[in-house]
Structures are given as C-alpha cells and as structure tokens.
C-alpha positions, 0 to 999 in steps of 0.5 A: 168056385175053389181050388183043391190041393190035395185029395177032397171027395165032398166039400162043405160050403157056407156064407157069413155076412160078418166074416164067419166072426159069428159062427152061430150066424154062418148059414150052410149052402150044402153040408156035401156036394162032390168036389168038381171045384163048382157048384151053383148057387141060387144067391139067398135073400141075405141084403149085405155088403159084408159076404164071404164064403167058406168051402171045407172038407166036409170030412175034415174041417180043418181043411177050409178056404175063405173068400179073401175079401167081402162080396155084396149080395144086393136086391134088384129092380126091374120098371116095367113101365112106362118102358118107352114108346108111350105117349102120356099128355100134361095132367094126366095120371099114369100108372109107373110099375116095378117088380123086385127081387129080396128085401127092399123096403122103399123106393125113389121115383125119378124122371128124365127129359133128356134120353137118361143123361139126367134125373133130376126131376123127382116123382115121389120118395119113399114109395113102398117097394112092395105095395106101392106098384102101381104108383099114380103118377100125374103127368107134369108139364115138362114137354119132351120127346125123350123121357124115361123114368128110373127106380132107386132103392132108398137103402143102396142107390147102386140098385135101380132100373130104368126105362129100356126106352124113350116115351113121351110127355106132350101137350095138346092144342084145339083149334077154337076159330076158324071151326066151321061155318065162318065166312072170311073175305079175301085181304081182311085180318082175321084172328085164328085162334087154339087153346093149349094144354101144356107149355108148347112153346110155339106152333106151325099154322097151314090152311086147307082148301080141301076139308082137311085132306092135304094141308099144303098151304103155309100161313107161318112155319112158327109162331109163339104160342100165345092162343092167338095169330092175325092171318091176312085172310089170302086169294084161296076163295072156295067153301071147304077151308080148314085151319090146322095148328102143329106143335113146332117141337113134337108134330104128333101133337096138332088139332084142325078146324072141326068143320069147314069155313069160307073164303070169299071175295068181295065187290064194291060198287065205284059208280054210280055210287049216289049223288049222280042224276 
C-alpha cells in the first residue's frame, strides 16, 4: 500500500533484498498497475531478512518512495502428522509428515511430553526438507498423554509448525497368569503376573467373576510395576474368573486373562484323621 501526493495514473513496484544497493538485483513485481494505493501481491520465493519495496511513478521515476525499513520474506511449514488424537506404542516406527512453502534446505524434529510447553526431546537434525518426509520415527520410551511434535527450519528457527493437538506414546502389558485353565484355592498366595512394554511405572489389578464382562472387584488400585503381585487368593469361588492389569497413568492401556481360571475352596478331614481304632 502507498500514499500518492499529487496526480499518478499508473505506479511501478519493485523489491530488493539489499535495499535497492544493486539495481541489477531489483526485481519488477509490475512495470504499471493503476494507482488505487494497493495491489496484491503473491510474496515470491526470495528467503531474506533484508526486503523493501519501492512504488514510482511508472512515467516518471523520479517519483518514487522506499520502505522505510527492512521486511522478511520467509518460508513456512506445516506438520501434517502426528497432528493429535494418535496413539503410538514404545518401539514402534511412525511416520512424521510436513509440507513446505519457498527454499528450505533441512529441517530439526523435535517432541514434547508435556502439551508443547516444552521441546526438549530431539527426534533427528538435518532432515532433508524435501525428501525426507515421510521421516521413520521410532517411537521412545517417554510414556505420556500430551505429546506433540514440532518442525524447525535449520536456516531460521523463527519458522516452525507444530502438532495442532496432543497424541499419545503408551506402552503396553500382557496378563501372563492367571490366563486360563488355572486352579487357585481360597485363602492361598498365589503370584499374578504381566510382562510390559515401556516404562508404566505402576499398574491397577481387578478380578472378574463374570469371564471378563464387568471387573468390579479391586485386588490394589495401584502397585509398581514390577511384573509380578502376590494376591491372597479371596472368597470369590466360581469357574469363569479372569485377572485384569490397568496402566495407573493412561487406563487405555491394560490387558486381561485370555481365558478363565478357577477359584475354588478347599476341605480337610479333622477326624477321624489315622491312629483311631
């Protein structure tokens, strides 16, 4: 946009990127347009910090203006995924996507565990802009609901896009006993046991007395998880039990007895019990 003093049919507009130092680097935008004191512009691919414009009279150059100051013409990114509402587990490999506008060589991948509020876990650097979307990314072991991933120009970190929301990294468990076909008696200690993926810091333990239909019975609403529980095998006599291990921080994440297992309770003969006549 431009003020005119005086009358001006058409103007000329030009742009430098050294403040018109070089006339034979000025680039013409238009050689006329008519004077309405605007014109739209679509901003080239010339990457610089150092841009000013010039209008002139385009019959009389001696008639001009310049910007008064430097403006940037920069690039852009966009992530297009993960983009939020993922859910990726530890060790997996997942692909991070971009797209871009103008001249970016390389760019950083970085994450965040805590909703964006900080990146300080870096994925990869100098990742080609161009050709290194889709970026194989294998997922780490940093558990957390509220992750997103950002993308940096190399050449100006003031260009970057992150994840329009929050995905998750989880790990995973597996229920290794009781898992069917077991037979526990009431009042033993018996070991419930899970292997995990990831490092879930604790786990939630319910037993069915349904085949897995409700869980409504608490063994310990939170344990470490360390792959192993000594449960006081309870009063719940029947055939169609099942064990069910919850992740305590991300409750998406749990795994029950594949199968069902037994409770069942026990008699022992006080006498006659030998010796007697």
């Amino acid at each position: 946009t431009w003020d005119t003093f005086g009358t001006v049919s058409d103007v000329k507009l030009e742009y430098s990127t050294n403040g018109f130092s070089d006339e034979t680097q000025t680039v013409v935008i238009i050689s006329s347009t008519t004077n309405t004191g605007s014109y739209s512009w679509t901003v080239p691919d010339a990457i610089s910090t150092t841009v000013k414009i010039r209008a002139s009279d385009a019959t009389d150059s001696r008639a001009f203006d310049i910007s008064d100051g430097n403006f940037k013409i920069r690039a852009g990114l966009t992530l297009t995924s993960p983009n939020g509402g993922e859910s990726y587990l530890v060790g997996t490999t997942q692909d991070i996507t971009w797209t871009k506008t103008g001249t970016i060589s390389t760019v950083k991948l970085v994450y965040s565990t805590d909703g964006g509020s900080t990146y300080s876990n870096t994925i990869a650097t100098a990742v080609d802009a161009e050709v290194g979307t889709p970026y194989a990314w294998t997922i780490p072991d940093t558990l957390s609901t509220t992750c997103k991933v950002r993308v940096i120009n190399e050449a100006d970190s003031t260009v970057y896009d992150d994840s329009d929301n929050n995905f998750t990294i989880h790990g995973e468990l597996t229920v290794t006993a009781p898992n069917g076909g077991e037979i526990w008696i009431v009042g033993t200690t018996e070991s419930i046991t899970w292997t995990q993926v990831g490092s879930i810091a604790n786990v939630k333990l319910e037993y069915s007395t349904d085949s897995g239909l409700t869980y409504p019975n608490l063994i310990v609403s939170s344990t470490p998880s360390d792959g192993s529980y000594a449960w006081n095998v309870p009063d719940s006599i029947g055939s169609t039990i099942r064990i069910k291990v919850t992740d305590v921080d991300n409750t998406d994440v749990f795994d029950e007895s594949d199968n069902d297992f037994s409770i069942k309770g026990s008699l022992t003969i006080t006498s006659p019990n030998g010796g007697e006549i």
